[in-house]
N, C-alpha and C positions, 0 to 999 in steps of 0.2 A: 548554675541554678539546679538545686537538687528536686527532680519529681516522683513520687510515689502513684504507680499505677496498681490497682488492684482488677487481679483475670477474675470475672466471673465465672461463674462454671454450675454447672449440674452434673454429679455425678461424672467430673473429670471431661466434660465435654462443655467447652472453652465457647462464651459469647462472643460472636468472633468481633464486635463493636468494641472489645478488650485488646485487641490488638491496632484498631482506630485511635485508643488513648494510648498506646504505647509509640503511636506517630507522632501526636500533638507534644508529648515528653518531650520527645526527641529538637524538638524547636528549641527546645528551650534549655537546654545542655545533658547532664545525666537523666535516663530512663531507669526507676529501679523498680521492676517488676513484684506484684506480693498476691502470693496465693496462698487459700488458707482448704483444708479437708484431706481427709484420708485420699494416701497415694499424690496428695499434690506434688509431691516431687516428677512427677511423670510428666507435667507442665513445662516445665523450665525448660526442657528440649527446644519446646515450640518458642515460647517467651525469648528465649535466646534469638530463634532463627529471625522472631520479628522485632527486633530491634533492642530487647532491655538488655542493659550493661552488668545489672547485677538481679537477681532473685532472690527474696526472702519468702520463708515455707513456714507453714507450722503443718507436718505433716503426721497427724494425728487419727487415730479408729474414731477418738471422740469427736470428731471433725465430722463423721463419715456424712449425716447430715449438717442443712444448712441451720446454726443456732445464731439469732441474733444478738443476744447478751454477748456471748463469749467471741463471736466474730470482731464483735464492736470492741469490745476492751483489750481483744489482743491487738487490733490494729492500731488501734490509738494510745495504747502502751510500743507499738514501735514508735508510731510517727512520733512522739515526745522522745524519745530516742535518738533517732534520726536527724529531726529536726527541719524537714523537708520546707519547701516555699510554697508547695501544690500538691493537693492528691486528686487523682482524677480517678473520677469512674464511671464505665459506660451505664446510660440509662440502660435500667431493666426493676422490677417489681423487688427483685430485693436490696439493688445497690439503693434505690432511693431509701427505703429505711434504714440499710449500714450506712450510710453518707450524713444523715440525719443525726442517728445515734454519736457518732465518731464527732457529729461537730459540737454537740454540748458535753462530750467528754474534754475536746482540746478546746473549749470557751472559741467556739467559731461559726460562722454560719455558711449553708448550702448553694451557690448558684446550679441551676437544674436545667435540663433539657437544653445545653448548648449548641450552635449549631456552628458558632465561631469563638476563637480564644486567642489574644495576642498578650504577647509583655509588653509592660509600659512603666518601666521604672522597676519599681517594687513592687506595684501592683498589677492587674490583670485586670484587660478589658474585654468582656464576653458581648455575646448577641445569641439571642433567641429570640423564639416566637412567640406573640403575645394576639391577644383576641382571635381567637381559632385561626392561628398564624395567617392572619391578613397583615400583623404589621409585623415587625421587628422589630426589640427595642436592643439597646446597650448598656450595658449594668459593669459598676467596677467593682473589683476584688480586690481585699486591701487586708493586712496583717495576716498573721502567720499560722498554720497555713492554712489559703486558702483551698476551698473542699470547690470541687467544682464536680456535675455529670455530665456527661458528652452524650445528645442523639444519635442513635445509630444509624451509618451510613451519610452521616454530616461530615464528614471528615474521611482521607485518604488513607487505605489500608495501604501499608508499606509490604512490599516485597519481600517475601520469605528468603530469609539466606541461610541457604541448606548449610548445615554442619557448623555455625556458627555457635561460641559457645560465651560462657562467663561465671562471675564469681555466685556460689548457692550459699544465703547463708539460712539457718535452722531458727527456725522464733518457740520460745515457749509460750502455752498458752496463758492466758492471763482472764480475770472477772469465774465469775460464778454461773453454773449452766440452769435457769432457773426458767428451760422449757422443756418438753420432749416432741420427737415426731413419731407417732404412732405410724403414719402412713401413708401413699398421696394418692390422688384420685387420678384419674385419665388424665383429666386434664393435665396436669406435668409434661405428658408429651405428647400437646398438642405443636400444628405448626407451627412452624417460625415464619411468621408473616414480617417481623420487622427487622431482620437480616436478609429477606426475598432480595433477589438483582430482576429477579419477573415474578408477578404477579398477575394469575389470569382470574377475573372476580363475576360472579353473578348476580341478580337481584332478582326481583320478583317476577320479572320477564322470560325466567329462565322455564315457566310453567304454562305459558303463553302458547304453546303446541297444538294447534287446533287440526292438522293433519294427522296426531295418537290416536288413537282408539283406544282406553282404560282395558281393562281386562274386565268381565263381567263380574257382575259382585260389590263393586266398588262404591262406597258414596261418594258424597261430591268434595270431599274432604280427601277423602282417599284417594280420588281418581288425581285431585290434584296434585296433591303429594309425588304420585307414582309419573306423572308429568315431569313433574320439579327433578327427580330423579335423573330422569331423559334428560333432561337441560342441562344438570349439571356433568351428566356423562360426559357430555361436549366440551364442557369448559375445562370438565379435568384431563382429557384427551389431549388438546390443547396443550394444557400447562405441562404435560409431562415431555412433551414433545419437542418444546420450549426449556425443560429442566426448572422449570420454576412451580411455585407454592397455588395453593389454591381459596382465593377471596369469596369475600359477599358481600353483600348488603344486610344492614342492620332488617328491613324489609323482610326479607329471603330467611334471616334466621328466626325473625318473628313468626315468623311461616312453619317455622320448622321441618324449613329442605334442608337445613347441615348446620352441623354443632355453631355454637357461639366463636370456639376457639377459630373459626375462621372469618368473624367478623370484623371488616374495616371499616373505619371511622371514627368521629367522636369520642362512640362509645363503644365503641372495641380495640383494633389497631391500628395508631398512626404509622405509617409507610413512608418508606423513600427508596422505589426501586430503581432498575433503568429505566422498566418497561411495565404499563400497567395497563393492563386489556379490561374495561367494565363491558358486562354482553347483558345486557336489558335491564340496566342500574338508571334512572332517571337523573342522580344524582339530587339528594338532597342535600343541606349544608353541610347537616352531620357527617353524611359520608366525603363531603369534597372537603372539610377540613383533614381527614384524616389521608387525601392522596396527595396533598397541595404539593407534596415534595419529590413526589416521583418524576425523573428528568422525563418522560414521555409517558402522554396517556393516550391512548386510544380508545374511542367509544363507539360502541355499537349498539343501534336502538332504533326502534322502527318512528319514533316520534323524532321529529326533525325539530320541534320545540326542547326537546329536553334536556333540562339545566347542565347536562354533561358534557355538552358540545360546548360550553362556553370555556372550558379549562383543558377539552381533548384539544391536544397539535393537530390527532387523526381520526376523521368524523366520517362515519359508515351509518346512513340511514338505511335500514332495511331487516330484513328475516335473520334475523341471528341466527335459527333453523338452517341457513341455506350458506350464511355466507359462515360461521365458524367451520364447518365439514370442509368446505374452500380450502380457509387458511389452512387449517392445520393439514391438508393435503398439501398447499403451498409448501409448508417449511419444511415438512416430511423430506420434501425433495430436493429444498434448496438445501436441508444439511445432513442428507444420504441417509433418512432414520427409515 
């Protein structure tokens, strides 16, 4: 069985959930790797070491951003080519529109957000989460080919095999470029919250400091804020400590203690780390649909009622103030930092 993986990428730096669908390929006989943008050929190193058998490039200046028109028609001018049985691609904000495009160019349709994939014949049987992943359902895939995207960190990253190499072949471009990118905002390169293996997150607790003293001058807006600050110092002390990303609560950003881009939940980002530290997050649904999947959560919260204790493995009722300084004294020293 022939599969078509496509590396996402920004600017040459590879979603590494792209190498997660280069595992599931691998199931299922040939892995053929396909990157598109200037310099992509500096790819296929990596692509190689983690598992594809062959690479196709279009490595193009015109590439150099991301164009959907022209991403979409060159790829779905290979895979009619090729002739694949599967193209996979890891969820992220652009593959779901290339994924989309590519399937009413090859008369096909999308399954999205998978978290499982097996062969079953000809076709293919997925699973994903459905009603703010309380349930699971399972959906078949049938005729050719099927377009599937994979969630990140649902699936096992394969082990890099250094110096490992294979066949590169050249694609030319194909469709009409009928956008332009003038430019990007910050936002671009905000965290990666949903490649985190830790996540350490705050909410609106994190302002809760009633042993600060504001700085004189301050309203009661400000002195808050300048609170929230303090709090999050802790959290991100923590996270770095730990080598992992920094959360929050949809609460916390509404507040305006830390940008959006580090919003989890709902309606920011769904996660699946190892380890997920909430430090004064009540947990509302929004936010606990979007942790459901992290393999450990740990909560910390002076209210011993709140709804995050119901889905933490590990439950800390008390002063966040007291006991994050703790921990990250603790790990400090359990890992020599």
């Amino acid at each position: 069985m022939k599969t078509l993986v496509y590396i996402d990428h920004f600017k040459g730096a590879v979603q590494p959930s792209s190498w997660e669908a280069l595992g599931v390929a691998k199931k299922f006989g040939a892995a053929i790797a396909v990157a598109f943008g200037e310099n992509a050929s500096e790819i296929a190193k990596s692509a190689f070491e983690h598992g594809a058998d062959e690479i196709y490039i279009a490595d193009d200046a015109a590439l150099k951003d991301y164009l959907p028109e022209q991403y979409a028609s060159t790829l779905s001018a290979l895979a009619t080519t090729l002739n694949p049985s599967l193209i996979l691609f890891p969820t992220t904000a652009r593959t779901r529109e290339l994924a989309a495009m590519c399937a009413v160019d090859l008369n096909s349709n999308v399954m999205t957000d998978l978290t499982g994939l097996e062969a079953n014949g000809d076709s293919f049987t997925a699973t994903r989460p459905i009603y703010e992943s309380k349930l699971f359902e399972e959906i078949n895939g049938t005729g050719k080919p099927v377009i599937a995207t994979l969630r990140g960190r649902a699936f096992p990253k394969p082990n890099a095999e250094a110096g490992k190499t294979g066949t590169m072949h050249k694609v030319a471009l194909a469709g009409e470029v009928k956008s332009t990118v003038e430019g990007y905002s910050a936002s671009e390169s905000a965290v990666n919250l949903a490649d985190a293996g830790v996540i350490v997150s705050g909410g609106r607790g994190v302002s809760n400091n009633p042993a600060l003293t504001p700085p004189a001058g301050l309203d009661e807006k400000g002195a808050e804020l300048w609170r929230a600050q303090q709090g999050f110092a802790l959290v991100t002390e923590l996270a770095k400590v730990l080598g992992g990303a920094i959360g929050a609560s949809r609460a916390a950003v509404d507040s305006g203690y830390i940008p959006y881009s580090h919003q989890v939940g709902q309606t920011g980002k769904v996660v699946a780390p190892d380890l997920y530290i909430a430090n004064g997050i009540s947990g509302a649904i929004q936010h606990l649909v979007g942790v459901r999947n992290a393999k450990i959560i740990v909560a910390i919260n002076k209210d011993a009622d709140a709804p995050i204790f119901k889905v933490a493995r590990y439950g800390v009722v008390g002063d966040l103030f007291q006991i994050l300084p703790a921990l990250t004294a603790a790990f400090k020293k359990k890992l020599g930092k």
